[in-house]
C-alpha positions, 0 to 999 in steps of 0.5 A: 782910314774908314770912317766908322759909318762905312764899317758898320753900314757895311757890316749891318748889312750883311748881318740883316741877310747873314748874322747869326739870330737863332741862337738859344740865348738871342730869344727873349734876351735879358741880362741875365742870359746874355751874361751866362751865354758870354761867361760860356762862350769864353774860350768855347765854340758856339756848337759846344756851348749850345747844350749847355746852355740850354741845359744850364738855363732850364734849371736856373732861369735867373739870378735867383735860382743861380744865387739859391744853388749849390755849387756842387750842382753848378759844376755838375752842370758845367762837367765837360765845358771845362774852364771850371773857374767861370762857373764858380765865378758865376755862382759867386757874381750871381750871390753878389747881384742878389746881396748888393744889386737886388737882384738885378744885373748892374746896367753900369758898366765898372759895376758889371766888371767888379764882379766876379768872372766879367772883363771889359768885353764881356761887360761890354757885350752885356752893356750893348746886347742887353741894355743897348749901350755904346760900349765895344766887345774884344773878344778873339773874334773882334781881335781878329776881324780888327787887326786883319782890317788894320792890318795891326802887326804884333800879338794881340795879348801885349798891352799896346797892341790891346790898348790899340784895338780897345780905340779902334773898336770905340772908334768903329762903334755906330750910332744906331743899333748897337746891339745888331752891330756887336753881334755881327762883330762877333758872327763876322769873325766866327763865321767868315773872318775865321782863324785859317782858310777866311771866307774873304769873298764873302766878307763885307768889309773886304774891300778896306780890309787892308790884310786882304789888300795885302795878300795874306790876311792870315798873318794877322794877327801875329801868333802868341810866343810859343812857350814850351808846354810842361808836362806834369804827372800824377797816380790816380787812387781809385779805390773800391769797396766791396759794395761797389763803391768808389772813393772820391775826393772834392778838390779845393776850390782854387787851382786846376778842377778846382771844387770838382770831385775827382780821385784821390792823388799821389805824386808817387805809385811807391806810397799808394798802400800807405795812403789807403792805410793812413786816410781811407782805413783801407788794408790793401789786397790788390793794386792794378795800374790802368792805361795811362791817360793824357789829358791836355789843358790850355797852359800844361799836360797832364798824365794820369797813372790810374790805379785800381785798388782793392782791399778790407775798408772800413770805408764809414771811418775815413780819417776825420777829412770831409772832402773824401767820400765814398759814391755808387758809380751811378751817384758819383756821376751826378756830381761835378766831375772833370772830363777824363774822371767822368770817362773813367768812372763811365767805364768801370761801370 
């Protein structure tokens, strides 16, 4: 097996000449971005997260400003990045600093995985890339580089297959330049040990590489067990005053667009005039369905049945319930918005 001096000569190497080191959150690094740029980059592609990041880091520069913000404005400035929990978990981690760390990002690592939104890698990546500390990342990057090098067999979300590639990316760690290292873990398996079509040619651990060796390092790692994806239906109630407004309802904080601003729901198009009776105090004229929209999360379908409806409200009344509130368009979309919401509302204006 290959010490754990020629993996990391090999692979700083080709970082010194190849790794990634303009990248918005690699300047004037502290704790605090590199935590808001792992939290963005869960489940999300550097090009993606870029504007974000810049946007996110102009308005609130540290944990301070993050802790003092509202929520609602928090997820305004995630609309779009999807994966709304992680903004809701930072907000919260970032009240938790301030009440119990004095502000400061914990430099402990079990510390840093108490709080809300960071796991082992994640807390790992903070504890080498802004304190310099001998801790690995498993990330799907590094999941990726390490089962192919090991040539691991097996889906890399069961726990012996996760325990098995915690001890090897402890193993690999170098002595020196830790924080140079883990990113060039992360930058190898963004860009040359990628997910199809591998740069091996280019690759600076090639030579070990046991998946190579084999023929075929797109085999690891195996492919999580296919489930079949449910789809779930739901009516949109979009309703408009007569002064242009539209109806918006704020979602629980828990679940799917959770804390999000989105349209009032039904489960069934047969109920629609009874709910504007009944909760908006609205007395129906028309309703016009929409083209339905099929929006996609990582775990279920979604269709969406839209339905314009107009009519008498007295929207000032709305039945003694704080989570609905009526918003010019141009209003509305300031507010922390899902994806296909925002779309929607884009286009009536």
């Amino acid at each position: 097996m290959t010490t754990s001096k020629e993996f990391s000569d090999s692979l700083l190497v080709w970082f010194d000449h190849s790794g990634r080191k303009d990248l918005p959150w690699q300047q004037q690094v502290t704790p605090y971005r590199v935590w808001l740029s792992e939290i963005m980059l869960q489940q999300t592609q550097v090009a993606t997260v870029i504007p974000y990041y810049q946007r996110f880091i102009e308005r609130y520069k540290d944990v301070y400003s993050l802790a003092q913000a509202h929520l609602d404005d928090v997820l305004a400035l995630w609309t779009g990045l999807g994966y709304y929990a992680r903004a809701r978990n930072l907000h919260k981690a970032a009240t938790i600093i301030m009440q119990q760390h004095q502000g400061e990002m914990p430099n402990d690592l079990e510390q840093l995985i108490a709080l809300p939104g960071i796991g082992r890698s994640t807390a790992g990546a903070i504890m080498a890339l802004a304190y310099h500390q001998h801790h690995p990342i498993l990330d799907g990057n590094v999941k990726r580089v390490l089962t192919r090098y090991d040539a691991v067999s097996g889906w890399t979300g069961k726990k012996d297959i996760e325990q098995k590639l915690w001890k090897r990316a402890e193993q690999l760690l170098p002595q020196k330049r830790i924080a140079n290292y883990i990113q060039a873990q992360m930058d190898l398996g963004a860009t040359i040990c990628t997910r199809s079509k591998p740069k091996c040619n280019l690759c600076p651990i090639q030579i070990n590489c046991l998946g190579f060796q084999q023929g075929d390092p797109t085999k690891y790692p195996s492919s999580k067990p296919k489930k079949a994806i449910p789809i779930r239906k739901t009516n949109w109630i979009i309703a408009q005053s007569s002064d242009g407004k539209v109806l918006l309802q704020q979602r629980p904080n828990s679940g799917v667009w959770g804390g999000l601003w989105s349209f009032p729901e039904s489960d069934t198009s047969e109920n629609i005039s009874n709910i504007c009776k009944n909760l908006f105090n609205m007395a129906v004229i028309n309703i016009s369905p929409q083209s339905s929209i099929r929006h996609v999360f990582s775990h279920f379908r979604l269709d969406i049945y839209p339905h314009l409806v107009s009519g008498n409200e007295h929207h000032h009344h709305i039945a003694e319930n704080k989570s609905f509130a009526w918003y010019k368009i141009e209003d509305a979309l300031q507010l922390g918005l899902p994806s296909p919401v925002k779309s929607f509302l884009k286009s009536l204006q």
